[in-house]
N, C-alpha and C positions, 0 to 999 in steps of 0.2 A: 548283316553280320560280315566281319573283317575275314575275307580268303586268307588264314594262316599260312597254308602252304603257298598262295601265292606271295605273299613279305618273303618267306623264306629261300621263295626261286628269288627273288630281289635282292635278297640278305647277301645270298652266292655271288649273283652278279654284280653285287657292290664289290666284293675281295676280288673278283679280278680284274677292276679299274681303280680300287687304292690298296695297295696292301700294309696293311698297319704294320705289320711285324716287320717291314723295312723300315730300318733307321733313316730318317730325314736329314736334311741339313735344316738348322734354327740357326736364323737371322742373330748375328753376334756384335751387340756395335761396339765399333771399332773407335779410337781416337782419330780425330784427322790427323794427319803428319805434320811435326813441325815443321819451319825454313817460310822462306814467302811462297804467294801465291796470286795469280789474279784472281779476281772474283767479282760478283756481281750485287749490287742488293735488292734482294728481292720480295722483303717485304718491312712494309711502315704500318705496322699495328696499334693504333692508340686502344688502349682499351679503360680509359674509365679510372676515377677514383679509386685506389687500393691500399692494402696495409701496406706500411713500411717497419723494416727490420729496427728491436730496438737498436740504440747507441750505448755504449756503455750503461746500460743499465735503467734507463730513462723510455719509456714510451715517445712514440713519433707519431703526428695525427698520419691520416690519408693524405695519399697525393696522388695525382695523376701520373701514367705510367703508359709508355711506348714498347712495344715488341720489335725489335731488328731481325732482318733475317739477313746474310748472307751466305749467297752458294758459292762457293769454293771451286775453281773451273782450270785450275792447274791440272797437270796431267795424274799428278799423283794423288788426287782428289777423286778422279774415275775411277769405280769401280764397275767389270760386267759380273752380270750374274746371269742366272737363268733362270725363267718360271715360264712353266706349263710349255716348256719343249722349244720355249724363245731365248733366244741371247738379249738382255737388255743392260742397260746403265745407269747407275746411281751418282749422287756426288755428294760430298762432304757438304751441310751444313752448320750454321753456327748461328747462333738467335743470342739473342744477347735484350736482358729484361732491365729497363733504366726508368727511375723516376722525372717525368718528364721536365724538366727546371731550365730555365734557361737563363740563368745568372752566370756570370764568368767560370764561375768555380766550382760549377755542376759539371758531372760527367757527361751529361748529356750535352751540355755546350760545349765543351771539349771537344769530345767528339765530334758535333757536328762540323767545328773551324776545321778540324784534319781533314775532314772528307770535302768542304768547300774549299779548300786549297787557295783561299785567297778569291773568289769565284762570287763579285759582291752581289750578283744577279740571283744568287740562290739565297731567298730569303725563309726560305719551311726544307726542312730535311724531306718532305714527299716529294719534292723535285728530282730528289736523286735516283729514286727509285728507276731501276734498273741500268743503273751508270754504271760503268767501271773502275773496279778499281785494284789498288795492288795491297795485301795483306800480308802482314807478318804471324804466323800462328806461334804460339809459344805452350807449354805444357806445364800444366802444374798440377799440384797431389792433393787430397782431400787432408783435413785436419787429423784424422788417422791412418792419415797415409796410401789406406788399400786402393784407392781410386785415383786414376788420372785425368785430367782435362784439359780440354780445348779450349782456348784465353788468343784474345787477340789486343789485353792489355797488359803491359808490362812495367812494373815499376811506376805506376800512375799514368805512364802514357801509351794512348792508342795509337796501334801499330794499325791504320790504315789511312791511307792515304792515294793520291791519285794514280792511275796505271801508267808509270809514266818511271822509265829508269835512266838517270844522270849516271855519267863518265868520271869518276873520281878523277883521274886525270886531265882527261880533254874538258870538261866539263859539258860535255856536248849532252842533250836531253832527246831520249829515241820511245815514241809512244807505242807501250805495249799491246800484243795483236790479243785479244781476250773474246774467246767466244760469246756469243747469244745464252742466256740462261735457259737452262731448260725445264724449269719447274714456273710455272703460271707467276705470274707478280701479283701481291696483294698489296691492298691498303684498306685502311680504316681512318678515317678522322672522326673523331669521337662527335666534334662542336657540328659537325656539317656534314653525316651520312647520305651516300645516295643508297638507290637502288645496284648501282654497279657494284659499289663498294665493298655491300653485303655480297653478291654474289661470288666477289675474290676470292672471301675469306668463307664462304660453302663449304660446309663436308657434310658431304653427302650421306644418310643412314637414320638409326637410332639407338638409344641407350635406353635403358631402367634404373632408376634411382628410385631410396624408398624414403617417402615424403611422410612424416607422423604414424610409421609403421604400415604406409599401404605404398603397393610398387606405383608405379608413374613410370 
């Protein structure tokens, strides 16, 4: 049988190592900040055949689909914070979900020509992973307005490109200093998984999902 009174000497000693009735701080996310930034990319996710959004009105089959990540490593990208009596640091990310295509006039080959910079040895965007690079972040608002976001494209073209700032004037070109990332680097290729691969993209734990009415 369960010592009640012992739970209850427990119950006591819980409130004086957390006390509820202090208001917390709760995690608010924040917008990255516009203007440029260096950054890093820090993750090349393929993940698989997926829906796509319709077109005007028209269904679109499946296509394959990549996950970008990049961490954002400008100063005003740093945030410290504290947990459990430590001073630690966070930084702006930005993920950014594209059908994977590589036809000229796909966004994802777009994209990938900015970040190769002319660079004809880079033939798979997984090369780049954890290169440098310089970003422009830009803000935009949801379709009812109440929401803002984080966009690293603007007017059809992407604002990233090599860490690397030219002299309007001089024309002289000075390579920018861009820290080491600090969040793990993942990859995935869909056609050709290793063992390593799966283990980037680990998270650790478990969930419950309810499968034909029974939990799982």
């Amino acid at each position: 049988m369960v010592d009640f009174s012992n739970l209850m000497n427990q119950a006591i000693e819980a409130a004086t190592i957390d006390d509820q009735t202090a208001s917390k701080p709760t995690f608010e996310y924040e917008v990255a900040p516009a203007g440029f930034t260096v950054a890093r990319l820090v993750a090349y996710i393929e993940t698989g055949s997926q829906p796509q959004r319709a077109y005007q009105g028209q269904e679109k089959p499946d296509a394959p689909k990549v996950r970008l990540a990049f961490e954002l490593l400008g100063k005003a990208h740093i945030t410290e914070y504290t947990a459990n009596g430590e001073t630690k640091t966070r930084t702006n990310v930005i993920r950014v979900d594209l059908p994977l295509f590589t036809s000229d006039k796909s966004n994802y080959s777009k994209l990938f020509k900015s970040m190769r910079a002319g660079d004809e040895t880079i033939k798979h965007m997984a090369q780049l992973l954890g290169k440098p690079f310089l970003i422009k972040v830009t803000h935009g608002k949801s379709k009812d307005g109440t929401k803002t976001y984080a966009n690293i494209k603007e007017d059809g073209v992407w604002n990233v490109g090599p860490a690397i700032h030219t002299d309007v004037i001089t024309n002289e070109t000075t390579v920018l200093p861009v820290p080491e990332a600090t969040v793990p680097l993942q990859m995935l290729l869909w056609g050709n998984p290793s063992q390593e691969q799966w283990q980037s993209i680990f998270i650790d734990g478990s969930y419950t999902r309810t499968v034909d009415g029974v939990e799982v």
